[in-house]
VOGU-3710 file (C-alpha; in Angstrom, 3 decimals, decimal comma):
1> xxxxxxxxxx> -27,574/-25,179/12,911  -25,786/-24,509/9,505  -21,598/-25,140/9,396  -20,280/-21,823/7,743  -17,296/-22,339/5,882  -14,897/-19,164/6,498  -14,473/-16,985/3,877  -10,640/-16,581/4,517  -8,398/-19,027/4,740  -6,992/-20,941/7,573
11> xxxxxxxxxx> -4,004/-20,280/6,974  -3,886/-16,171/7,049  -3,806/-16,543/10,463  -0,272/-17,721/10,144  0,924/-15,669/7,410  4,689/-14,812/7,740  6,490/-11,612/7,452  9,553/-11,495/6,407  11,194/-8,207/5,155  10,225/-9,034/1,055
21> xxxxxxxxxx> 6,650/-9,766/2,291  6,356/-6,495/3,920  7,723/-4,220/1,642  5,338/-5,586/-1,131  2,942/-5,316/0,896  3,073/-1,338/1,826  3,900/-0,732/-1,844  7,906/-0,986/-2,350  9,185/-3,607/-4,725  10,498/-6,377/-3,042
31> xxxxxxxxxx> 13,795/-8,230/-3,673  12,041/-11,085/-4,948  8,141/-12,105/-6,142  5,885/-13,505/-3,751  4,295/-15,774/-5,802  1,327/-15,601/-3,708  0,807/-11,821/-4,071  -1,279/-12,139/-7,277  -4,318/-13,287/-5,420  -6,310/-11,187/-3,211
41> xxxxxxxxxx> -6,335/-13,637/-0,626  -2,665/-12,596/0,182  -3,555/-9,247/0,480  -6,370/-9,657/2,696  -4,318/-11,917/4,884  -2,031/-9,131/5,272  -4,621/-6,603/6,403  -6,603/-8,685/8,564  -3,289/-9,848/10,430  -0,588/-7,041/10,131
51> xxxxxxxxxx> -2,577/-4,296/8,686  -3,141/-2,640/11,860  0,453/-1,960/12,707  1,593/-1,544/9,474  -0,728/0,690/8,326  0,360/2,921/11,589  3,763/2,538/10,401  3,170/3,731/6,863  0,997/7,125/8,328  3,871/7,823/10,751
61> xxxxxxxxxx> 6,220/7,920/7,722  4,273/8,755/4,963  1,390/11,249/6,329  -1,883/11,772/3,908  -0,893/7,985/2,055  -2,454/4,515/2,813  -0,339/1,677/1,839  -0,634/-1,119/-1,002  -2,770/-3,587/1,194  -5,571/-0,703/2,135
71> xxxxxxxxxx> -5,799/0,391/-1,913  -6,267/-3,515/-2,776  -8,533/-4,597/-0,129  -10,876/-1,390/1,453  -10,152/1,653/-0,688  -12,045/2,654/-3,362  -9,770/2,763/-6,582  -7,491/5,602/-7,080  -8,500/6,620/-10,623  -6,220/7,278/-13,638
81> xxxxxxxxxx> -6,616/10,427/-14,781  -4,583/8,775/-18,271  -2,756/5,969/-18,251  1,323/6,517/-18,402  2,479/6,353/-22,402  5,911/5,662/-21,135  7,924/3,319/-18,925  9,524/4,467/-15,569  10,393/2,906/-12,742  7,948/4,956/-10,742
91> xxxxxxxxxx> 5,002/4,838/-12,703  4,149/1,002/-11,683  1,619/-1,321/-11,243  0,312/-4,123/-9,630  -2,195/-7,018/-10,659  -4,228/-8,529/-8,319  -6,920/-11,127/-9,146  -6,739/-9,543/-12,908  -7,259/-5,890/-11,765  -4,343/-3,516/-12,093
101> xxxxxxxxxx> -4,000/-1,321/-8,983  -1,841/1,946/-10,793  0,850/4,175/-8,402  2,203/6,715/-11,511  1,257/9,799/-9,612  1,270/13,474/-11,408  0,075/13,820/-14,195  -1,679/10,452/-14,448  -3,263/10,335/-11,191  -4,173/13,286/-8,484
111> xxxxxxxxxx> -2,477/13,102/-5,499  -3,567/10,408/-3,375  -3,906/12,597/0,181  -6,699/14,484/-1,977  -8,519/11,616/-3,044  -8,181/9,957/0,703  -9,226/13,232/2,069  -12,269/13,242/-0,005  -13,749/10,187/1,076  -12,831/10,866/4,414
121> xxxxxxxxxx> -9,751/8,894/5,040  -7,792/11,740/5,982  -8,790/14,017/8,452  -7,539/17,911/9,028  -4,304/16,999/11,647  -3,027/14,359/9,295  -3,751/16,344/5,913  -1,513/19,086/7,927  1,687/16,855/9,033  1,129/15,929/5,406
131> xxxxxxxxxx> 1,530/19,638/3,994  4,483/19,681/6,462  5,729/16,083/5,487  5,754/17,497/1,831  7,401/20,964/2,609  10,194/19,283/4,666  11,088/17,471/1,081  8,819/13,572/1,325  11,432/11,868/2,855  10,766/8,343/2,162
141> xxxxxxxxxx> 12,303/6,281/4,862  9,838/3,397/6,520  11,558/0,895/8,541  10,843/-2,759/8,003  9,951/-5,074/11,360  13,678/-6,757/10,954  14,870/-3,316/11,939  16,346/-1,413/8,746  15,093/1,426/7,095  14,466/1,054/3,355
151> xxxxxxx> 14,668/4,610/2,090  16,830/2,724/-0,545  14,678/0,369/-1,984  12,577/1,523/-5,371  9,116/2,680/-4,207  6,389/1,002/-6,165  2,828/0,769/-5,526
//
């Protein structure tokens, strides 16, 4: 009988998540860097141990998006239609293991509920509370586990 090493980590079973950790993970920019953030490992930590709830957390709030950790570790990439000429606080980035993972929205990229509905990510009821999300003017409020709502904080990814 062959010992398999695993391919995560031990330690991703005991990843922590404070307040900074989870609002880089959904795609808001922290208060601080997580230093381990850069490598995918961190991400898929984040999935295979929180992603679950937070990802429920994120659809409740933000119907017809996926958050950071599903775009770096199962989705397909969401394309650049162009990449952004100019600097804004919205049009950002992140790097992950070298590849750049782009949330700059119209006119650089189509909106992501189309591209999730076209793969199938999205079905019909939550492509409609998104329509309704969107006509009701995108409020972006997502509460953190500690308890406050950071409709505040810079969006990011």
């Amino acid at each position: 009988m062959t010992r398999r090493r695993r391919l995560q980590p031990k330690r991703i079973g005991t990843t922590m998540l404070d307040a900074n950790a989870e609002l880089i993970a959904v795609g808001y920019r922290g208060f601080w860097v997580e230093e381990d953030a850069a490598r995918r490992t961190w991400w898929q930590g984040i999935a295979t141990v929180h992603g679950e709830r937070l990802r429920a957390k994120w659809v409740a709030a933000f119907p017809g998006t996926r958050p950071a950790f599903d775009w770096v570790t199962r989705l397909p990439p969401w394309p650049l239609l162009s990449e952004p000429d100019t600097y804004d606080a919205e049009r950002a980035h992140i790097e992950v293991g070298g590849v750049r993972y782009w949330h700059c929205g119209s006119p650089w990229q189509r909106p992501q509920a189309e591209v999730l509905r076209e793969i199938g990510e999205v079905d019909a009821a939550e492509y409609r509370r998104h329509r309704e999300w969107i006509n009701a003017g995108a409020a972006v409020a997502y509460s953190v586990d500690d308890g406050w709502v950071c409709e505040w904080v810079a969006a990011g990814v």
